[in-house]
N, C-alpha and C positions, 0 to 999 in steps of 0.2 A: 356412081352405080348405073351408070347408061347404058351397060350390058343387059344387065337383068332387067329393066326396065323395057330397053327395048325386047328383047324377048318374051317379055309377058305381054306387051301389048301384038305381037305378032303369036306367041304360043295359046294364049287364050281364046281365041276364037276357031283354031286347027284345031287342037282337043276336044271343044266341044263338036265338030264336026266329025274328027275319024271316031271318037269312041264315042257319040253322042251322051256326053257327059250331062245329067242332070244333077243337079247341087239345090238341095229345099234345106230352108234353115239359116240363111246367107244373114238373116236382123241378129242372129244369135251373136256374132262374130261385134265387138265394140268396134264402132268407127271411127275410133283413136282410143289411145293411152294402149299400154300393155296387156299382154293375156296369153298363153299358152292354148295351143291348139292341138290338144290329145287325141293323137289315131289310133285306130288297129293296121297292121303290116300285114299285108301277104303278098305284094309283090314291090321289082323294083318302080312299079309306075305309081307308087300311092304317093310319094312326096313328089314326083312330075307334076302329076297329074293337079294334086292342091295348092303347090306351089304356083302352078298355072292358074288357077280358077277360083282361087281362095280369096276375100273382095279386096282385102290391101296384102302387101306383099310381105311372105313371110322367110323369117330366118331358120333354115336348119340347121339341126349337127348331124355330118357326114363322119363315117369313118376315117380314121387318121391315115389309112393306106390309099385313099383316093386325091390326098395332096399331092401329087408329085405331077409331074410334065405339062402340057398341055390343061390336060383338065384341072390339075394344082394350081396352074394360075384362073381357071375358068372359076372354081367355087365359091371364091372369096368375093369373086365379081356381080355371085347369083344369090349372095347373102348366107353362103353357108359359111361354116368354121368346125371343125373336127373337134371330134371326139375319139379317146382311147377306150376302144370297149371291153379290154382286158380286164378293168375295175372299175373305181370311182373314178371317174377324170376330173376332178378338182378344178382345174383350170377352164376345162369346157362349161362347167358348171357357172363357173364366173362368170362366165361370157355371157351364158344364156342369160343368168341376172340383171346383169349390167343390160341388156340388150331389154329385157322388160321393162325395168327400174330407166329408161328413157323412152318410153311409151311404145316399143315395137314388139310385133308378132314374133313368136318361135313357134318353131311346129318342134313337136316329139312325138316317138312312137313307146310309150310307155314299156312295152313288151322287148323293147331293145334291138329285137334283130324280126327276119318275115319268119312271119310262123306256116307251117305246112296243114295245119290241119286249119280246120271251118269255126274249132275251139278258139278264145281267146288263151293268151296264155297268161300267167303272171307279171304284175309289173313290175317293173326297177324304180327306185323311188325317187328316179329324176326331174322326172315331173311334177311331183308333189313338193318334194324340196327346192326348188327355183321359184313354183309359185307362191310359196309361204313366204324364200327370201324376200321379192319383190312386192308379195302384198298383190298380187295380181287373179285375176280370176281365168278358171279352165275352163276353155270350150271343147268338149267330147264332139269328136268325129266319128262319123260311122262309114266306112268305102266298101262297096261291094262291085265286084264287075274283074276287078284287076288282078286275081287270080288266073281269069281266064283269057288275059290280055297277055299277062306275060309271065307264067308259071315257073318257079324254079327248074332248071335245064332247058330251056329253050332261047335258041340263041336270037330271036327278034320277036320283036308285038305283035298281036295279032290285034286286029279289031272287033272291037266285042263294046256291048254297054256298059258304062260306069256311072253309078250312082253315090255321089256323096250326099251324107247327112249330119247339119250341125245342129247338135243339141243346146239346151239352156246353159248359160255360165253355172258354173260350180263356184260359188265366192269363197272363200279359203276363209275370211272372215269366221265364217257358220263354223268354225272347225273348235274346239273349244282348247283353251292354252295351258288347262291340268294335263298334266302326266309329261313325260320325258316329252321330247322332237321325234324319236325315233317313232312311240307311238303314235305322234300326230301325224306324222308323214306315213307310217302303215294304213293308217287310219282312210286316208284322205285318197292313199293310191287305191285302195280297195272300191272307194266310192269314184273314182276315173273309171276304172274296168270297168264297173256295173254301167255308169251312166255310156259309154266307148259300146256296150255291149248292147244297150234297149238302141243306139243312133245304128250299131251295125243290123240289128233283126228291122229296125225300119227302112234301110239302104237295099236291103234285098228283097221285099217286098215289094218297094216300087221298080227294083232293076227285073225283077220277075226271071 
């Protein structure tokens, strides 16, 4: 992985420089063993941008249509691995697990794709169910800044402030094991948006 390695120790210090990234909250994040890193989406620079900045280096899921040429071989290299977002990707799912369940980070974006509005939207409950397989605990992210960095329809960044905020682990643990899966993992995604939403109104408060 001397790709992404090297790119983070070279993309980490530009980011904070062109979008003067601030990140408060960095103890939140465990400094080993597995954990899921719950965002809000409004643009494509939220997984850049934490991908870059985020204190150990983490694994996303891309879209399955960004595998192909060039960059098809670059994502594999940056710790991504695809996801079909037509449904449940079962297989990606795996992955995410397998990838916790050996003590590494995944980022998701529980909401699934960027959202347009300033509202959070509903979440998909991939997040909750990877972290229940693996037994692992959610760190809620909150990003504000990068709507205005790179907005849906425009074709390059613009530089503007970004502020991420990591909130307290959510332990899955705490989650109680009566009733179906289906409820525990509603249950659990409902309590990601709430907590993804108190880290988002504290991200925009300092991004001002």
């Amino acid at each position: 992985m001397w790709l992404g390695r090297a790119l983070r120790f070279v993309g980490r210090p530009l980011m904070r420089l062109a979008f003067r990234v601030r990140d408060v909250g960095r103890e939140h994040v465990p400094r080993s063993g597995g954990a899921v890193l719950a965002g809000n989406h409004r643009s494509y620079m939220d997984p850049v941008i934490l991908w870059c900045v985020a204190p150990r280096h983490v694994h996303f899921m891309a879209k399955k249509e960004l595998f192909s040429g060039l960059l098809g071989w670059a994502l594999p290299r940056l710790w991504a691995f695809p996801v079909d977002r037509s449904g449940a990707d079962r297989a990606a799912l795996a992955t995410a697990a397998q990838l916790l369940s050996s003590g590494e980070l995944v980022g998701i974006f529980p909401e699934g794709t960027r959202q347009d509005s300033d509202e959070l939207g509903s979440a998909r409950g991939g997040a909750a169910f990877v972290a229940l397989r693996a037994g692992v605990p959610i760190v809620p992210v909150g990003i504000a800044g990068t709507d205005r960095v790179w907005p849906r329809g425009q074709r390059l960044p613009r530089l503007r402030r970004v502020t991420v905020v990591y909130g307290a682990p959510i332990a899955v643990a705490d989650f109680p094991k009566d009733g179906s899966r289906r409820d525990q993992i509603d249950a659990l995604s409902r309590r990601i948006m709430e907590r993804i939403g108190e880290c988002v109104e504290r991200a925009k408060e300092l991004n001002g």
